[in-house]
N, C-alpha and C positions, 0 to 999 in steps of 0.2 A: 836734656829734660826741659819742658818747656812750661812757664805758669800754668799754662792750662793743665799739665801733669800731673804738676805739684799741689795744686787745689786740689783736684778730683782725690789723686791718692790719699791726703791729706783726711778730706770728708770720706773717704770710706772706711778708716782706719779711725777718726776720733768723732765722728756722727753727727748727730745734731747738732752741736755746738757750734764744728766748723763750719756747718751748713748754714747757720743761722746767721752765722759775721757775715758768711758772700751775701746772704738775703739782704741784708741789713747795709750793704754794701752797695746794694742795687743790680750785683749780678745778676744775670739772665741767661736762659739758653741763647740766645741771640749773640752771646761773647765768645763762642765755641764751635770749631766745626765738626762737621763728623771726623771719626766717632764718636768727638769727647761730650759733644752734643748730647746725643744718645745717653751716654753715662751721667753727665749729669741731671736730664730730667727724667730717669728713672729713679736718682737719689730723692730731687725735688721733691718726685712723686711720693714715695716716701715722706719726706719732712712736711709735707702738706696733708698728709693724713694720721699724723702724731703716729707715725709706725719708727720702730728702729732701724739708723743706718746704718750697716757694717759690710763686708766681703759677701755674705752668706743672702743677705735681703736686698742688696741690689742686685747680684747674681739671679736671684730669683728672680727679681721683675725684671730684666731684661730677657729672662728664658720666656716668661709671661707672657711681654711683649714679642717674640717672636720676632727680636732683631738681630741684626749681623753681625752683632758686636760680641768676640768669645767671653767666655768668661775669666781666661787667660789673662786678656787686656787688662782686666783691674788685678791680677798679681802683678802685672810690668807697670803699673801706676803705684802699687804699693811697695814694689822691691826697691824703686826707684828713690826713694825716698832715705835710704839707708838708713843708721841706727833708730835706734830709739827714741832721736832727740826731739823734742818738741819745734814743732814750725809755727810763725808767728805768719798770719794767711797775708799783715798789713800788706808787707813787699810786693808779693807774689798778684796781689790784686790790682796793685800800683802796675805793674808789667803785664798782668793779664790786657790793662786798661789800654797803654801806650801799641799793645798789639793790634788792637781790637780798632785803634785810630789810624795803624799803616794800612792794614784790610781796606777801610772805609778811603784812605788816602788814593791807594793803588785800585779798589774797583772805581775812583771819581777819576781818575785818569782815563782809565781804559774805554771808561765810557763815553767822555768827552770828544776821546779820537773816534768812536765807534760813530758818533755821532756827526761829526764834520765828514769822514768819510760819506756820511748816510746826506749829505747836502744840508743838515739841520745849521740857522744862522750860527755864524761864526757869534754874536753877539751876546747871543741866547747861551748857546753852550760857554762860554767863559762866564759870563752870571754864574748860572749851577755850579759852575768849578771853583769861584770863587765863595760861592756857601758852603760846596762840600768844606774846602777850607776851614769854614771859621769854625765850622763844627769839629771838624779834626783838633784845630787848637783850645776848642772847649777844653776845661781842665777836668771837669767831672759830666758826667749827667745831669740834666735840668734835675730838681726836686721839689715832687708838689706833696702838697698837704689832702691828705687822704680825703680829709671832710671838703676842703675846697675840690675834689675832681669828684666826687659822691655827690654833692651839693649842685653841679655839673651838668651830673645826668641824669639828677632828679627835675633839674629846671629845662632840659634838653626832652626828655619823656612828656612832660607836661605843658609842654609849648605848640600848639599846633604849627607856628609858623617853622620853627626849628625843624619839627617832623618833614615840610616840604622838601629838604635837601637830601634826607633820608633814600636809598635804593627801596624800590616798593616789587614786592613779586605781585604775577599780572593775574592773579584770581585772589578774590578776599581770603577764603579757606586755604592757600597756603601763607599768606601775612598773618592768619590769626596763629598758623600753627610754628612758622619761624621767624615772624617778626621782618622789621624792617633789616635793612643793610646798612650798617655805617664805616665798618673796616674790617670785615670779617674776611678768610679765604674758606672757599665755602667748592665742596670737591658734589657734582651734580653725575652720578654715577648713571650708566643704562648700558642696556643692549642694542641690538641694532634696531633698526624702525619702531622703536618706543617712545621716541620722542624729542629725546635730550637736546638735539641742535634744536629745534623747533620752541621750546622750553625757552631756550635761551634768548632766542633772537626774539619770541612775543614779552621777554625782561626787554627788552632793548626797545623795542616798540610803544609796550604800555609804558614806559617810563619816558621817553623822546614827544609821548603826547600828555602828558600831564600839564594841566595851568600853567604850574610854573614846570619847563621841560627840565629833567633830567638827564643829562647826554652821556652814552653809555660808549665805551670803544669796545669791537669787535675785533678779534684775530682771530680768523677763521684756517687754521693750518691745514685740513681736512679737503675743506669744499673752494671750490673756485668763485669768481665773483659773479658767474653765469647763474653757478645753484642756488648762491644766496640770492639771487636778484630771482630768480623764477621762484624760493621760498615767499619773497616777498609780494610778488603777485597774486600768489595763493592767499597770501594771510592778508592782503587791502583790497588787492582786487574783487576779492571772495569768487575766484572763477576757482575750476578744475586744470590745470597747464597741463595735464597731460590729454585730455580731449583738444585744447588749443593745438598740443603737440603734435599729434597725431590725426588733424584735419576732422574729426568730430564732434567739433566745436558748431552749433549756427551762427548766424550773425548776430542773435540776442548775447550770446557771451562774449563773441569778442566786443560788442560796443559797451557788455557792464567793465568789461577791463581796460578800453582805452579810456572811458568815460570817469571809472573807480581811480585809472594812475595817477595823476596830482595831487592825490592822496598820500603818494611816496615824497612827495616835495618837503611837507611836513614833517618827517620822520630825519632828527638829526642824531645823527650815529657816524661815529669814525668806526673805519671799516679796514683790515689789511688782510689778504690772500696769500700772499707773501711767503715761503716755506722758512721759516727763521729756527737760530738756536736760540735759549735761556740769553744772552745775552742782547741778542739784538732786539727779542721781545721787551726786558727789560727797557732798552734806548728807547723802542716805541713807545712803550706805555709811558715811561716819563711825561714825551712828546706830547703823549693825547693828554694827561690829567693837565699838565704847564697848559693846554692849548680848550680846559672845562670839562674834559671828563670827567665822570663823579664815580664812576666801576668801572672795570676791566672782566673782560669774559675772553678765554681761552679755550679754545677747540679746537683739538684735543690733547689729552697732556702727553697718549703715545709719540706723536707727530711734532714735538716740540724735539730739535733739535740740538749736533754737541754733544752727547756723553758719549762716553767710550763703552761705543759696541761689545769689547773682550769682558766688559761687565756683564754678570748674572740678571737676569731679570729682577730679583729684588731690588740689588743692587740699585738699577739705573732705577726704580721707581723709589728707592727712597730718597738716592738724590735727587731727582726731580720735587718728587712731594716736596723735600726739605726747600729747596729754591721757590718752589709757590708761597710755600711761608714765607718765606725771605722779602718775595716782590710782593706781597701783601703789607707785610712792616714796612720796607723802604717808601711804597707808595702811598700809602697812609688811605688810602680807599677801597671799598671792596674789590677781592679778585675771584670772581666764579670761575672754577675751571671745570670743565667736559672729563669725562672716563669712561671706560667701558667695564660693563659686567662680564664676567667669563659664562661659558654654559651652565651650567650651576646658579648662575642670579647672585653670583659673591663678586664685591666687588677685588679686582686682581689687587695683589697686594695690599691688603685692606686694611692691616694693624702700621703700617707706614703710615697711610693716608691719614687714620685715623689719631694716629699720634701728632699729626700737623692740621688737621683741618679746624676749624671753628665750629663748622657747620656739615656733616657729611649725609648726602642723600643721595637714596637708590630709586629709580623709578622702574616698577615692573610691570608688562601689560595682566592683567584680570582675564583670563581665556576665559573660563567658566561663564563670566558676565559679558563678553565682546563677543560679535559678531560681524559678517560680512555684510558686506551691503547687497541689498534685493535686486537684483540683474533687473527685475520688472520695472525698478522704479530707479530712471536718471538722477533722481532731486537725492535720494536715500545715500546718506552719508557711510551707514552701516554702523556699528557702536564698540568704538575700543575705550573699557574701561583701563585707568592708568594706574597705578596703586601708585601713591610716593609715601616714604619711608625714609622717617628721619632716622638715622641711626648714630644720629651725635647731632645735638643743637646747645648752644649755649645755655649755661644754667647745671648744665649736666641729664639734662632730661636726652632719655633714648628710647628711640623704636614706638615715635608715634607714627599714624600716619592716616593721611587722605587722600581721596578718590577723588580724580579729574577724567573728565570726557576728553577725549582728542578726535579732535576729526579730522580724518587724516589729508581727507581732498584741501582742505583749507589749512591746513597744518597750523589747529590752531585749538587751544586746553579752556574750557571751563569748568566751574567746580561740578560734580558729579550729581545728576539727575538736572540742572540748570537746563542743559543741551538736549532734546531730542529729536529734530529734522533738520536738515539743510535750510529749512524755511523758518524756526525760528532761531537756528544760526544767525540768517544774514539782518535777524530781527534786533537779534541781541547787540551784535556787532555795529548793527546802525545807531543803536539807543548808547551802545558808549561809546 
């Protein structure tokens, strides 16, 4: 039986009380892996809405949540615990603690080698190794004063300069509706040709050209460094590459694209194409924030590599989700990551996602309101309305949402009715 066991059983069996020492203790889902994970921020959930904890109401919010976790699991947490006797959680927290330092000890190893394997300086990687260290030998958790981190991010909100380091999404009308980025993981849902790469990479653009730049790292698991870069031609060069592609093109558009590309010189973003698992993404991302990254954007979370195939499709997406969480805490700056919607416009596995995201959003196209473009007219973009749809944002607020234009020859979103010709596209796009 392991502390994690003996907690959990512990709080299912004498409720709030127990719950309230690990609170008070500074426990967190962050000290547990699955399942015990799971189990305990279903209790959490519970103790943070003054509901009662026992066998019968965590079982229920786990049936709720629609996880993988039986309801079984919490009698072998609670048989486990044999008689009647009273358990004092001090110990058991104390050993939760020393666990939760071998983990942190044994992933700062793995990664170090993952790293010098990957050519990263030998220099650089024993630094890190030697922080992970001192953290390990920490005896507790830092502990701050509520009103000094309130205090925080009342003077961090109110600071315009502060605000510059902030992650900014690339139309006003989605910053009014999610705010800025400062260490959220934030799950950017769609289907196919709706947008979502496009989405991402004008985050990475409008932020790499800000006064003071913002530099965003890309992992692109998906697309090759071919498509991002002919993306990227679209969205500065403001040409059509598929008329360039297919000889269509006159000489007015290929001279607005050799003419428009020193435009890309400008745009600083670290970039990997690379097919990797959770691990070596992990090593990268380190790499890029040590080297100014301020976000991470990951596409897509299918194509992220390492889990065991003989897993269920839930399965491999909760663990996954749960690891976006993970490299969101550990990196300490935003990680957007890419998904897809199923036919339905659900996103797949959704009460996972939702259970770890920060920030979770669905983009749907508007058929009703979109249109093809007028074969008559070369300039005519054609009009795909975007719906985005918050369905979890910070605060607890759900299921707001707003209308962006995407135009697709330029693969590129502003707020809705903003956009409506190819001409004052390249109008708008000059002016910012």
């Amino acid at each position: 039986m392991t502390p994690a066991h003996t907690i959990l059983g512990v709080i299912v069996t004498d409720g709030a009380p127990s719950m309230r020492a690990c609170v008070e203790r500074g426990v967190d889902v962050t000290w547990f892996e699955r399942p015990d994970s799971i189990v305990w921020q279903a209790a959490h959930d519970l103790y943070a809405n003054n509901k009662p904890i026992d066998m019968l109401t965590v079982g229920r919010e786990l049936a709720k949540q629609s996880t993988q976790v039986e309801v079984e699991y919490l009698d072998t947490l609670v048989d486990s615990l044999g008689g009647g006797e009273q358990h004092n959680l001090s110990p058991y927290i104390d050993m939760l603690v020393e666990d939760v330092k071998t983990r942190i000890a044994k992933d700062g190893l793995a990664q170090a080698l993952n790293r010098i394997s990957k050519g990263v300086e030998a220099e650089r990687v024993i630094g890190d190794l030697l922080e992970c260290v001192a953290n390990v030998s920490a005896q507790d958790r830092e502990e701050h004063s509520f009103y000094d981190v309130a205090a925080g991010l009342l003077e961090e909100w109110s600071n315009v300069d502060a605000q510059k380091g902030l992650v900014e999404w690339p139309t006003p009308e989605l910053n009014q509706m999610i705010g800025r980025l400062s260490d959220e993981v934030v799950f950017l849902c769609a289907g196919p040709s709706v947008g979502k790469t496009a989405l991402a990479l004008q985050l990475c653009i409008h932020n790499a050209l800000r006064d003071e730049p913002v530099v965003g790292a890309y992992c692109s698991l998906e697309s090759g460094v071919r498509l991002v870069a002919e993306r990227m031609i679209q969205s500065q060069c403001k040409v059509n590459t598929r008329h360039l592609r297919n000889g269509a093109a006159g000489e007015e558009h290929w001279s607005q694209a050799r003419d428009n590309l020193e435009a890309l010189r400008n745009i600083k973003m670290m970039l990997n194409t690379r097919p990797m698992d959770y691990h070596q993404i992990k090593a990268w991302a380190e790499n890029a924030v040590a080297n100014g990254a301020k976000f991470v954007v990951i596409d897509n979370l299918k194509q992220v590599g390492g889990v065991d195939s003989r897993k269920s499709g839930p399965e491999r997406f909760a663990e996954l989700s749960g690891k976006m969480a993970e490299l969101k805490k550990h990196l300490d700056v935003p990680v957007i990551v890419l998904h897809h919607l199923d036919e339905d416009g659900n996103v797949r596995w959704s009460k996972e996602l939702e259970n770890d995201a920060d920030i979770l959003l669905k983009m749907m196209e508007d058929k009703e309101r979109s249109r093809d473009p007028d074969p008559s007219d070369p300039l005519d973009p054609g009009v795909c309305v975007v719906e985005v749809l918050g369905q979890k944002i910070r605060g607890g607020e759900r299921y707001v949402k707003r209308d962006l234009d995407f135009n697709k020859p330029y693969q590129w979103f502003s707020d809705f009715g903003v956009i409506e010709s190819a001409k004052d596209f390249d109008e708008e796009l000059d002016e910012w």
